[in-house]
N, CA, C and O of each residue as an XYZ file, in Angstrom:
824
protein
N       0.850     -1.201      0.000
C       0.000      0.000      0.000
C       0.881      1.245      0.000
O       1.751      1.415      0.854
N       0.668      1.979     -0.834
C       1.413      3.517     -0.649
C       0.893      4.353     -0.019
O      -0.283      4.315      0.343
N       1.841      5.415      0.257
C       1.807      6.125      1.244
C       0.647      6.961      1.109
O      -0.061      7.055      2.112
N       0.324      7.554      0.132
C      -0.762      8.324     -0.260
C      -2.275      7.466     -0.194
O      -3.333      8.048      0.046
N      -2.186      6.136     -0.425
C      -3.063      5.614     -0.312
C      -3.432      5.236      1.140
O      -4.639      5.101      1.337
N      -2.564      5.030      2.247
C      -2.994      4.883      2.814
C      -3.499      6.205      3.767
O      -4.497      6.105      4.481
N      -2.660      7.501      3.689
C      -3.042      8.448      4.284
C      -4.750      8.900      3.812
O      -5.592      9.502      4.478
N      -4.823      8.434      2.645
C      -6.038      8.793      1.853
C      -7.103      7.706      2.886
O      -8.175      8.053      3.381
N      -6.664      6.788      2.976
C      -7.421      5.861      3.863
C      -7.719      6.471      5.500
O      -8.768      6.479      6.144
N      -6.689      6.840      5.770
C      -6.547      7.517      7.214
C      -7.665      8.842      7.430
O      -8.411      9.047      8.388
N      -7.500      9.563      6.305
C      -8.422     10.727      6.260
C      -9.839     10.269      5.987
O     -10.809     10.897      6.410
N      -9.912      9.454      5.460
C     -11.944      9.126      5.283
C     -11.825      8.228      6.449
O     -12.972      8.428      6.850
N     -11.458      7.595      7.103
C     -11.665      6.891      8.217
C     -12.127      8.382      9.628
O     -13.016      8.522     10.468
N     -10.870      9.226      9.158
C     -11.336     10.624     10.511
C     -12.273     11.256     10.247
O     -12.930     11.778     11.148
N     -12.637     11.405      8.819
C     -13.985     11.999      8.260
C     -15.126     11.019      8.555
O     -16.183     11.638      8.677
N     -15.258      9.757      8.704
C     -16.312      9.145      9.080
C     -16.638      9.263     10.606
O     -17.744      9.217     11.145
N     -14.961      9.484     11.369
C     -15.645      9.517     12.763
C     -16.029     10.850     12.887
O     -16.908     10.911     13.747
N     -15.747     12.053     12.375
C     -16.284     13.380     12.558
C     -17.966     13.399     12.554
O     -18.785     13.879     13.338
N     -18.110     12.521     11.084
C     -19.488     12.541     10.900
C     -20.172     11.903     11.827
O     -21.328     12.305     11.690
N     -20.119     10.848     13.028
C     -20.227     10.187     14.111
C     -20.405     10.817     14.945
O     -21.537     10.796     15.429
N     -19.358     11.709     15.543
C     -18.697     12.157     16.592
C     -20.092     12.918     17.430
O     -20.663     13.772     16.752
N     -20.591     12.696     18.664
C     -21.468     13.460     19.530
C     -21.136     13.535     20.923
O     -22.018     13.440     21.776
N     -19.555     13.750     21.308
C     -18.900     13.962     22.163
C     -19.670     14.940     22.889
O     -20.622     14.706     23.634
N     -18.958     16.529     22.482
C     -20.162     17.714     22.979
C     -21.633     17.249     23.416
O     -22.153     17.794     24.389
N     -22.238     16.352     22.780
C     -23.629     16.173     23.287
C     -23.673     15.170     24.507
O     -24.373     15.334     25.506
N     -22.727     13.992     24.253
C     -22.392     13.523     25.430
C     -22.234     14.103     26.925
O     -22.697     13.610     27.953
N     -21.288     15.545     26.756
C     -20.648     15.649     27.819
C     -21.415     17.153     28.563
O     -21.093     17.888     29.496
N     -22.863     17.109     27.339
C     -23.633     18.079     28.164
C     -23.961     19.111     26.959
O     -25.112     19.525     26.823
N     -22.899     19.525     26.069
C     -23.221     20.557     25.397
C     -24.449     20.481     24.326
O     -24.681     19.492     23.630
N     -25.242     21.774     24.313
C     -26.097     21.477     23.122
C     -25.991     21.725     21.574
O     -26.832     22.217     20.821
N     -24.523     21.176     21.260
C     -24.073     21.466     19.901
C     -25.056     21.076     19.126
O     -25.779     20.253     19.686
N     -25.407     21.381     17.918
C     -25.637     20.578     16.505
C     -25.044     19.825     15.560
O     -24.366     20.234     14.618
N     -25.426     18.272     15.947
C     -24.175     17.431     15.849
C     -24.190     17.143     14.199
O     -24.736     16.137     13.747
N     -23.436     18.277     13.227
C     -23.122     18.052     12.093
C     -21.710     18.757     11.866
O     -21.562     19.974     11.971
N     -20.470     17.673     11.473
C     -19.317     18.034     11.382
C     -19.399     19.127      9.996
O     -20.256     18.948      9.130
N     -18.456     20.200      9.921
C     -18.485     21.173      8.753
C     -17.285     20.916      8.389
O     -16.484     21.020      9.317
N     -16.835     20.614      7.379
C     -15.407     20.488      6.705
C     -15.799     20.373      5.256
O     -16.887     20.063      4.771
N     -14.278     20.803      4.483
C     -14.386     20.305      3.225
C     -13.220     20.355      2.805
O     -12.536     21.280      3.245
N     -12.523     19.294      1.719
C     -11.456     19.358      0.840
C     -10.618     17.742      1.720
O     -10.907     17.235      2.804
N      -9.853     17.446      0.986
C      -8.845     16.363      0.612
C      -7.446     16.229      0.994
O      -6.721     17.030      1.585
N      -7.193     15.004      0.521
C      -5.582     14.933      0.087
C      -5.116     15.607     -1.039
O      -5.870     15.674     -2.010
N      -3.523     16.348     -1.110
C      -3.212     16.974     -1.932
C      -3.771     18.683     -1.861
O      -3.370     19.616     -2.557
N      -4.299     18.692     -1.316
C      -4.293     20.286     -0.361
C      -3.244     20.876      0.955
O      -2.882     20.418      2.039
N      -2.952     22.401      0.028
C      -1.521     23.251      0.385
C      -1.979     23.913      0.886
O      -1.220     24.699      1.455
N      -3.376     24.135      1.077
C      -3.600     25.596      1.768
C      -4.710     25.489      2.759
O      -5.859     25.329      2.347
N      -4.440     25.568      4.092
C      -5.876     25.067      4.947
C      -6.374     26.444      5.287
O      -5.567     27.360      5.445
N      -7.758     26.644      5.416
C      -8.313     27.609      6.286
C      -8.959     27.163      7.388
O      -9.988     26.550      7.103
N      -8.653     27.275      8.905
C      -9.133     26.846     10.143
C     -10.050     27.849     10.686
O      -9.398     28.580     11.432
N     -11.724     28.329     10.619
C     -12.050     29.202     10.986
C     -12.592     28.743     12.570
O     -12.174     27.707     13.086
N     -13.415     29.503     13.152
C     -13.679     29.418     14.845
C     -14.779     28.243     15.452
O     -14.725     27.628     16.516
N     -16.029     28.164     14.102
C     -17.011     27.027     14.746
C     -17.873     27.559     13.175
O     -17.656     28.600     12.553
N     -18.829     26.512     12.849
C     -19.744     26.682     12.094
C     -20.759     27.864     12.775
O     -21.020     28.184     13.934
N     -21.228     28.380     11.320
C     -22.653     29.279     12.216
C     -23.912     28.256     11.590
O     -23.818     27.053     11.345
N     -25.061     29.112     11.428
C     -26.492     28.737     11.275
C     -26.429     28.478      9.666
O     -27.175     27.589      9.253
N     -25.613     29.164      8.712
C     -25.998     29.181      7.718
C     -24.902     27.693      7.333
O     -25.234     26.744      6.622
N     -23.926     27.825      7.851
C     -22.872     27.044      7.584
C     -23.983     25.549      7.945
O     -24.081     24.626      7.136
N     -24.482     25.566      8.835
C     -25.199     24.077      9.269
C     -25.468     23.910      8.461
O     -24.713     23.228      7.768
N     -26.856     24.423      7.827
C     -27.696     24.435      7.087
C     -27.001     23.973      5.419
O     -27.285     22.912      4.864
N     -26.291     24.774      4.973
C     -25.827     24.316      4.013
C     -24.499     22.985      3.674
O     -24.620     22.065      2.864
N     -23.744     23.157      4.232
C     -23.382     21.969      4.901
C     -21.499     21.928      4.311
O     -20.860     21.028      3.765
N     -21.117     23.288      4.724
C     -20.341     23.891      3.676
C     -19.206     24.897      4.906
O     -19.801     25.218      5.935
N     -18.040     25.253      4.837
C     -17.661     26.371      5.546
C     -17.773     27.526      5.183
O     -17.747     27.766      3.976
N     -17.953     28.712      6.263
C     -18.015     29.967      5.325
C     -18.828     29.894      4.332
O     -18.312     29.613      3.251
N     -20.121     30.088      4.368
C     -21.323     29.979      3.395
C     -22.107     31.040      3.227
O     -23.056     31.136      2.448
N     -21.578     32.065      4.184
C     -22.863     32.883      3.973
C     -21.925     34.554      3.905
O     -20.881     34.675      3.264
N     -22.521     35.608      4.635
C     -21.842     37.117      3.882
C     -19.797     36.740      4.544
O     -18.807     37.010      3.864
N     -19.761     35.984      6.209
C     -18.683     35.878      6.183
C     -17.524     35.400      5.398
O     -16.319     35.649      5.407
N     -18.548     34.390      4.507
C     -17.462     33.607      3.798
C     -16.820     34.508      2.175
O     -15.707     34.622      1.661
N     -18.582     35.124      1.722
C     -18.000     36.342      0.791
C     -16.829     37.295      1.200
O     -15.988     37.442      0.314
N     -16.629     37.913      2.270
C     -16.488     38.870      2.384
C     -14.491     38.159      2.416
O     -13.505     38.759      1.987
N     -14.536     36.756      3.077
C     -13.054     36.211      3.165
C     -13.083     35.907      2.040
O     -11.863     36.059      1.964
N     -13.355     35.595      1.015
C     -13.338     35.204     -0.165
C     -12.351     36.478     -1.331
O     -11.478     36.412     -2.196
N     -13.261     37.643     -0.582
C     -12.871     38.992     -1.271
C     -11.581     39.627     -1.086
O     -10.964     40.440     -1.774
N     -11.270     38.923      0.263
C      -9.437     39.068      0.874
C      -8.699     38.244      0.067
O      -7.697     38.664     -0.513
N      -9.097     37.084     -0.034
C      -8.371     36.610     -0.878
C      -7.948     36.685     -1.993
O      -6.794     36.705     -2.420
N      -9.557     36.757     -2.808
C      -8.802     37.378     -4.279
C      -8.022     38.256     -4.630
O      -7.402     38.287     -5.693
N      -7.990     39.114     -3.678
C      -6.703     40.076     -3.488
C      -4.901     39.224     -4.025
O      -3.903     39.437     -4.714
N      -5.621     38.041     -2.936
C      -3.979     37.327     -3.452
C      -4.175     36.344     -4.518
O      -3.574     35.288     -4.321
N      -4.819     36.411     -5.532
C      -5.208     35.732     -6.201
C      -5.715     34.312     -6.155
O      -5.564     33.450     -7.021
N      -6.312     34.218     -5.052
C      -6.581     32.569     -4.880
C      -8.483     32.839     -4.679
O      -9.173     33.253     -3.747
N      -8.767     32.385     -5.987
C     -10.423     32.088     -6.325
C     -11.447     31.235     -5.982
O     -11.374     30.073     -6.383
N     -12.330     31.563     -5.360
C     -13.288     30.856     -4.242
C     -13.868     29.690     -5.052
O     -14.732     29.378     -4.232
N     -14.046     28.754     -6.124
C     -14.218     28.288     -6.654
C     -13.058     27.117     -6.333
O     -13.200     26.132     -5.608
N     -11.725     27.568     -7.183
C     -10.837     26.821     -6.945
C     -10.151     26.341     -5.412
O      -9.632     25.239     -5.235
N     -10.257     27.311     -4.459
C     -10.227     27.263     -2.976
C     -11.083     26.111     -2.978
O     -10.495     25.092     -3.339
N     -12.401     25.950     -2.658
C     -13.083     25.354     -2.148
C     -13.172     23.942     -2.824
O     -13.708     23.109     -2.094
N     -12.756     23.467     -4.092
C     -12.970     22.077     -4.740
C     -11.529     21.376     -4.588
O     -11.378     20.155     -4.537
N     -10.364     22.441     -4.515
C      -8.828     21.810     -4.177
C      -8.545     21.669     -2.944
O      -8.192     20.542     -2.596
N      -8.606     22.665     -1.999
C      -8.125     23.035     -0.816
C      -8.675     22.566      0.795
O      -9.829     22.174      0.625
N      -8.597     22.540      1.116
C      -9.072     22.031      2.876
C      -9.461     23.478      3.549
O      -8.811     24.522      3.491
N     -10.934     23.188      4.319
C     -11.549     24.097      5.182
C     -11.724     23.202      6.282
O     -11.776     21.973      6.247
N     -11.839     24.252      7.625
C     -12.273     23.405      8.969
C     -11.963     24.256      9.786
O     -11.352     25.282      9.485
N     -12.402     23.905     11.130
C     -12.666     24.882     12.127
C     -12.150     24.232     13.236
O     -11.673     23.098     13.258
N     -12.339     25.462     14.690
C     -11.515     24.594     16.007
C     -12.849     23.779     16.327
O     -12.730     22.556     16.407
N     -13.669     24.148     16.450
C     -14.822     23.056     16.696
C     -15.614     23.132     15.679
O     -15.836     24.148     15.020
N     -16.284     21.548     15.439
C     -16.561     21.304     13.985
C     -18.114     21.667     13.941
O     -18.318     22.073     12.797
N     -19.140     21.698     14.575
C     -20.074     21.604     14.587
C     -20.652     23.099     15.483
O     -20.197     23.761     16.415
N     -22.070     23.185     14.492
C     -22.667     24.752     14.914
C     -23.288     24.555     16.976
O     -23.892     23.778     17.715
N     -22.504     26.013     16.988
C     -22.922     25.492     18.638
C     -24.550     26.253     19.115
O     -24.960     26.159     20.272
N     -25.083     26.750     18.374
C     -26.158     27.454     18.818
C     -25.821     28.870     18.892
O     -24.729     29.424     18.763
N     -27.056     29.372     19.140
C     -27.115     30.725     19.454
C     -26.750     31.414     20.794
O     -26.956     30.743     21.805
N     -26.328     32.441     20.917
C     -25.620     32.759     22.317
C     -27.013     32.856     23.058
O     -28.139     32.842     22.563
N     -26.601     32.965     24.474
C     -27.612     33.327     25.255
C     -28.743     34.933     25.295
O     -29.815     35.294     25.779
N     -27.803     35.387     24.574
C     -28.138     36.776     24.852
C     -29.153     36.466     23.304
O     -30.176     37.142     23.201
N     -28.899     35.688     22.429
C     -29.974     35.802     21.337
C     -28.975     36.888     20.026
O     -29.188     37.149     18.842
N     -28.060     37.207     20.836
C     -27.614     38.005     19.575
C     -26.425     37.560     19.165
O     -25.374     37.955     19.670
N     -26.486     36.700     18.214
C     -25.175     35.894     17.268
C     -25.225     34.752     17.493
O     -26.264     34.166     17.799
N     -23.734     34.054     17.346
C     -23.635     32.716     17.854
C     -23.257     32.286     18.947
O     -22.340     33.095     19.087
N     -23.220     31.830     19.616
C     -22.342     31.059     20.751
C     -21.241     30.728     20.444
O     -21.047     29.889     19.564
N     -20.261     31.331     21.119
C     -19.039     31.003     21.032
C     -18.420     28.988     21.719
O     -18.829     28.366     22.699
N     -17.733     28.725     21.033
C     -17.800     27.225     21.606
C     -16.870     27.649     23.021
O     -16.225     28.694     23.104
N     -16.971     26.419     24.286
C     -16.481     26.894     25.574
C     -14.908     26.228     25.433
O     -14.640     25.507     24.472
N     -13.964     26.524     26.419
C     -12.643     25.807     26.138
C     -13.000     23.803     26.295
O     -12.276     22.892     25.894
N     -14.102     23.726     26.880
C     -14.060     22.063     26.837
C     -14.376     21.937     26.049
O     -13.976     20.812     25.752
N     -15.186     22.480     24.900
C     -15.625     21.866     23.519
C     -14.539     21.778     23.007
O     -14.108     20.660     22.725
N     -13.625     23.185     22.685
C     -12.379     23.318     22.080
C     -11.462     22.043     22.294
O     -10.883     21.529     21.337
N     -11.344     21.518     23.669
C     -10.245     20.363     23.826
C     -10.884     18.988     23.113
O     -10.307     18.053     22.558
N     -12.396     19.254     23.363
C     -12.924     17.898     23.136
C     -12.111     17.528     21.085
O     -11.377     16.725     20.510
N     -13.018     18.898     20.761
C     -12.518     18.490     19.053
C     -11.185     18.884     18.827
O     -11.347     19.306     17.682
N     -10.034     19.058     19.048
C      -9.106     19.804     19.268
C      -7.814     18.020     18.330
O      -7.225     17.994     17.250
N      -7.902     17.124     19.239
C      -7.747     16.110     18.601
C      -7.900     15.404     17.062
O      -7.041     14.738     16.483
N      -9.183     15.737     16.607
C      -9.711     16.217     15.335
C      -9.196     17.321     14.434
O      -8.957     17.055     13.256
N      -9.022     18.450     14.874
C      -8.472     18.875     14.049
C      -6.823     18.689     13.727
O      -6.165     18.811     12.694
N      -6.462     18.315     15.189
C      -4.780     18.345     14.736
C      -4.621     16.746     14.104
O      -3.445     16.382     14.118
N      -5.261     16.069     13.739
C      -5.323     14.768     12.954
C      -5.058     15.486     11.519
O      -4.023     15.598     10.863
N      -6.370     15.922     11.284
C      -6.533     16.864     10.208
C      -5.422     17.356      9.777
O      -4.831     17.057      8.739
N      -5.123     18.129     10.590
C      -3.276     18.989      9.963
C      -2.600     17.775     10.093
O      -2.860     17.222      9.024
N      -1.870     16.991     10.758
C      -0.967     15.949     10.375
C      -1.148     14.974      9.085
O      -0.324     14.151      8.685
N      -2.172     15.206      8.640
C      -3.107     13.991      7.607
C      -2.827     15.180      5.975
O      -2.091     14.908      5.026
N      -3.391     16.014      6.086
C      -3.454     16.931      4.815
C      -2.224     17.469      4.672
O      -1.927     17.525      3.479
N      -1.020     18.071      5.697
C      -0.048     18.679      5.900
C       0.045     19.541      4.704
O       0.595     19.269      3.637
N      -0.659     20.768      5.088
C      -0.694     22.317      4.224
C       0.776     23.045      4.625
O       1.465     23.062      5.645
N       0.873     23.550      3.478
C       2.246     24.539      3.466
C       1.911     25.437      4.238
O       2.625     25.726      5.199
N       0.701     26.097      3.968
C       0.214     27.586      4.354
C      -0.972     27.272      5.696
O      -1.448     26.183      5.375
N      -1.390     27.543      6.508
C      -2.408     27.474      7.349
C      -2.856     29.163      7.232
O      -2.070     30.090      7.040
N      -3.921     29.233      7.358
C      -4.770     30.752      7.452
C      -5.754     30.493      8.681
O      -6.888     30.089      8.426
N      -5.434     30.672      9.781
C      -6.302     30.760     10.990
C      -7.508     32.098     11.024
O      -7.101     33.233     11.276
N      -8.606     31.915     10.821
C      -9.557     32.902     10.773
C     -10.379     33.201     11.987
O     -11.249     32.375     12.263
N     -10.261     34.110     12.654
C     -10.853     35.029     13.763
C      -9.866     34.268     15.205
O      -9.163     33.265     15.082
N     -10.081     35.128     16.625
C      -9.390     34.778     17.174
C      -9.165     33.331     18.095
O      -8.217     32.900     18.751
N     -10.413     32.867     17.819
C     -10.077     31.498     18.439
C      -9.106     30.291     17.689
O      -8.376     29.428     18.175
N      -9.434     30.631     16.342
C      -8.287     29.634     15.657
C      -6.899     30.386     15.824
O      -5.933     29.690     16.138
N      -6.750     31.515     15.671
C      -5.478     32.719     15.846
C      -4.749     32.076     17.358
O      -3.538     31.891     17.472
N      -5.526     31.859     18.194
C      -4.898     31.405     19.207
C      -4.389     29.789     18.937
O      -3.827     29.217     19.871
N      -4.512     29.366     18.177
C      -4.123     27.903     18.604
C      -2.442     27.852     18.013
O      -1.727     26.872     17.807
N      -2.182     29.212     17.855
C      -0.997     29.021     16.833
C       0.154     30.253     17.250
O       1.358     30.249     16.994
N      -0.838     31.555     18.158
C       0.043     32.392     19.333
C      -0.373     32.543     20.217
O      -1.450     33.097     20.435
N       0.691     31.892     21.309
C       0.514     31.686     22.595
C       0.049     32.650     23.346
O      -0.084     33.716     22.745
N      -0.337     32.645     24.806
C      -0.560     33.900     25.210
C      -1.551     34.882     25.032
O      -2.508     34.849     24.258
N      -1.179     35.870     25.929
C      -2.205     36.900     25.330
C      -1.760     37.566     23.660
O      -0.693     37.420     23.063
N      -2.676     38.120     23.335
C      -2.551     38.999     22.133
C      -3.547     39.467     21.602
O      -4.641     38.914     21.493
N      -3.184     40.705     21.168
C      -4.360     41.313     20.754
C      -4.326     41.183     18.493
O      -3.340     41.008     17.778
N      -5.593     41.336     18.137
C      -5.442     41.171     16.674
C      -4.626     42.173     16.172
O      -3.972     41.857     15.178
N      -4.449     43.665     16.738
C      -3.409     44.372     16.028
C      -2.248     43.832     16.094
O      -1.623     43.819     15.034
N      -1.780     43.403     16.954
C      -0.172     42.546     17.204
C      -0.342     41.192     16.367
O       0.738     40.618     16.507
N      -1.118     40.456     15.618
C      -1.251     39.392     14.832
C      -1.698     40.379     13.509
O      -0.634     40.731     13.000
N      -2.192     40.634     13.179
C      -3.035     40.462     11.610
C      -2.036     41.113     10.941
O      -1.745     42.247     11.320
N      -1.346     40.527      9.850
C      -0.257     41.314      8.918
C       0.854     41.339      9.440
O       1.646     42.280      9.500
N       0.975     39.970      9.961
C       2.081     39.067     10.459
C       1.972     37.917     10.223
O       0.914     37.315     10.043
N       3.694     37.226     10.182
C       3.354     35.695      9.490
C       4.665     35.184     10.379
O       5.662     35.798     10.759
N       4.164     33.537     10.583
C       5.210     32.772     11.665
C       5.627     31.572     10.899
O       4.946     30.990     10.055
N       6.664     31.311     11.239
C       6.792     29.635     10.762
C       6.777     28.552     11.654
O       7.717     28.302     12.409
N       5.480     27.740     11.575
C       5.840     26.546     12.735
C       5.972     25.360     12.154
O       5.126     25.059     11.313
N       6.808     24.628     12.391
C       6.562     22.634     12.426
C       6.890     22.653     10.678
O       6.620     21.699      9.949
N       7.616     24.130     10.133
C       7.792     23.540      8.438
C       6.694     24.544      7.243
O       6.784     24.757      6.034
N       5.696     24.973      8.302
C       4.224     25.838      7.697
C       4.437     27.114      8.024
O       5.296     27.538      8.797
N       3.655     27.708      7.432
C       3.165     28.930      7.420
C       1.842     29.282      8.035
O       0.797     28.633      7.981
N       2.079     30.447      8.638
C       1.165     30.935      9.481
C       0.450     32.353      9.385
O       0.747     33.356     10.033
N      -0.794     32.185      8.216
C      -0.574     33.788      8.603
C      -1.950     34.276      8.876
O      -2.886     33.882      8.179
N      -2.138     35.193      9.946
C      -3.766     34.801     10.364
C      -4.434     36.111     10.061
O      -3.896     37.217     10.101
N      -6.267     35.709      9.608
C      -6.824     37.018      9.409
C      -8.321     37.337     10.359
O      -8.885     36.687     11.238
N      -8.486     38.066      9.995
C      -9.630     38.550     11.590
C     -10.971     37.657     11.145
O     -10.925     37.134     10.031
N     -11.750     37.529     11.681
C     -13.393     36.858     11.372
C     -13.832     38.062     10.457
O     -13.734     39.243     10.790
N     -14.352     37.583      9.209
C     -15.101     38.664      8.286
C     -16.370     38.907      8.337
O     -16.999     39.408      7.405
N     -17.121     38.383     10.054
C     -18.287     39.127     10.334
C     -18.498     40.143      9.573
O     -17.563     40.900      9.314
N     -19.835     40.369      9.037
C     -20.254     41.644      8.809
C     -20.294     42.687      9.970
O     -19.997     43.882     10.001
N     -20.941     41.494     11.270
C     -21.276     42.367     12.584
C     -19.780     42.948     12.976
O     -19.838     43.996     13.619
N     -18.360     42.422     12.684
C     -17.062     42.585     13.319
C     -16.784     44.121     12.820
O     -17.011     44.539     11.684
N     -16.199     44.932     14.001
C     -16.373     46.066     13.950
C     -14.321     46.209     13.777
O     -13.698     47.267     13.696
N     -13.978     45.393     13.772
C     -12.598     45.476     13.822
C     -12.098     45.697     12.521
O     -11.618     46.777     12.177
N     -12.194     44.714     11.788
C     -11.913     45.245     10.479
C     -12.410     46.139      9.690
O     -11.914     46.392      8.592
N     -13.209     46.583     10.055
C     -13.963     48.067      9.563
C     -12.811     49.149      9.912
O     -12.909     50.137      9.184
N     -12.093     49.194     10.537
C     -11.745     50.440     10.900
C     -10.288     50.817     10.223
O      -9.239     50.191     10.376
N     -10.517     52.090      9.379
C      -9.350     51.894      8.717
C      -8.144     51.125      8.895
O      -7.914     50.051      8.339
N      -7.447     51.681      9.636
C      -5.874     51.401     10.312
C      -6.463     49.723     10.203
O      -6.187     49.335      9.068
N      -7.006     48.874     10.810
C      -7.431     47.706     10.646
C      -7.440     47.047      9.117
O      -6.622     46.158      8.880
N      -8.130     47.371      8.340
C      -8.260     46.991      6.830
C      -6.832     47.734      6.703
O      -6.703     47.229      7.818
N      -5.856     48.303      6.498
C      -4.441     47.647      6.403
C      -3.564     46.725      6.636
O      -2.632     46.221      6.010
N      -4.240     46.548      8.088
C      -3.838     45.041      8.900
C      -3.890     43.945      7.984
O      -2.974     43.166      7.723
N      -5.555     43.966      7.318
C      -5.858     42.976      6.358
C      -5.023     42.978      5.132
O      -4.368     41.963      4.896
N      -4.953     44.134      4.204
C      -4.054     44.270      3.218
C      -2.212     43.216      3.472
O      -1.699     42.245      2.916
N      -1.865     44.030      4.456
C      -0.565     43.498      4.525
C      -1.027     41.941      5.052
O       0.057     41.425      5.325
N      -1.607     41.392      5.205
C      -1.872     39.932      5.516
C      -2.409     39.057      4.314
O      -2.282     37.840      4.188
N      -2.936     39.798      3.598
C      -3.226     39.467      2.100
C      -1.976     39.618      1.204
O      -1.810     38.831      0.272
N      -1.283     40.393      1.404
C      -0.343     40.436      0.402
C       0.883     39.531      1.029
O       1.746     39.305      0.181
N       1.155     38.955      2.343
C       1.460     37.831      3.063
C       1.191     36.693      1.983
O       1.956     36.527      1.034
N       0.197     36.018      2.164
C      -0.552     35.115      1.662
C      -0.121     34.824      0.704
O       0.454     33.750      0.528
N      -0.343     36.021     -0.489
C       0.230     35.896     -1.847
C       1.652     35.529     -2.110
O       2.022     34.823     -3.048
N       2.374     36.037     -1.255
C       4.012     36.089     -1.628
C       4.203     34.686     -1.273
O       5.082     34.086     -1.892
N       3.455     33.980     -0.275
C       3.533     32.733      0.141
C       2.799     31.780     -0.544
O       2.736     30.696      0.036
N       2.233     31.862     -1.590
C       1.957     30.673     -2.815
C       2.652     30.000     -3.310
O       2.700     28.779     -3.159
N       3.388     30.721     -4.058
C       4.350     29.902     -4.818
C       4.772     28.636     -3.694
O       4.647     27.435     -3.931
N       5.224     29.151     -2.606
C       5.860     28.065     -1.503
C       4.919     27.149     -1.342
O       5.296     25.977     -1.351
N       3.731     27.386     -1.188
C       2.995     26.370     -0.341
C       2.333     25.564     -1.834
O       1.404     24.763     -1.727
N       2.958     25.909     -3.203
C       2.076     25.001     -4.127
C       3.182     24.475     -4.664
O       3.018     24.130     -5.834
N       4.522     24.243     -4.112
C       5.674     23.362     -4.512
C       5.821     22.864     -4.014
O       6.739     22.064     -4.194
């Protein structure tokens, strides 16, 4: 068996237990137990965003709805086309499944740090299994899994790290509701993190 074949084996085996997986519901939480991922073996470029939302459930897709336009629109900046992203490339999140609506009724629920550990295993399968050149951590809960510590998004966004061989370069949540990247000085943040990205293609597609 070759190597590709069997990693190819390894990855639909973790994709079947994702689709399984009702840990969170087990251990109390009232997730919505549908894993969100998409893309393969032979993908250079992962995007790890924070948790599915409502629309993401529903369709059954990452980034599906104005957030995913609006990251879509950063990107093309660096020339990488939401079309081709999404049928070549690997999407996924720190927790895989939509967690509900917050309490307050306004947005989503953020997942808690025990959900995070629960799927946390899952995703770093994921990265050892696909092994992307480039990682793009989107908003700050994936941003954290990759800088330690405190930090704020001005000290990350339009900055890039190298860990374990990869690339690291992270961009804010493209909420419409996110008031961060709205603000000028901010959407530079984004620019120089986009133009990051780009200079880092060539690398991550050799």
């Amino acid at each position: 068996m070759s190597e590709t074949t069997n990693r190819g084996q390894q990855l639909a085996s973790l994709h079947a237990r994702l689709g399984g997986c009702r840990l969170c519901l087990e251990a109390g939480y009232q997730v919505y137990p549908r894993a969100i991922f998409s893309g393969g073996l032979g993908a250079r470029l992962m995007i790890i965003g924070q948790a599915p939302g409502i629309t993401e459930k529903e369709a059954g897709r990452p980034f599906n709805a104005g957030s995913g336009k609006r990251l879509f629109q950063w990107l093309s900046q660096a020339g990488i086309e939401e079309t081709w992203f999404r049928s070549t490339q690997y999407m996924t999140s720190v927790t895989k499944c939509y967690p509900g609506r917050s309490k307050s009724g306004s947005g989503d629920r953020l997942p808690t740090p025990a959900e995070q550990r629960l799927c946390r295993p899952y995703l770093e399968a994921e990265i050892a299994l696909i092994d992307p050149a480039l990682i793009i951590p989107v908003g700050r809960l994936a941003i954290g899994l990759f800088y330690a510590g405190q930090f704020t998004l001005e000290e990350v966004i339009g900055t890039e790290k190298q860990l374990d061989g990869r690339w690291i370069i992270p961009l804010p949540h493209p909420s419409g509701a996110s008031r961060w990247h709205q603000a000028e000085s901010n959407r530079l943040r984004v620019q120089q993190a986009v133009q990051r990205i780009q200079a880092k293609l060539h690398f991550a597609q050799n």
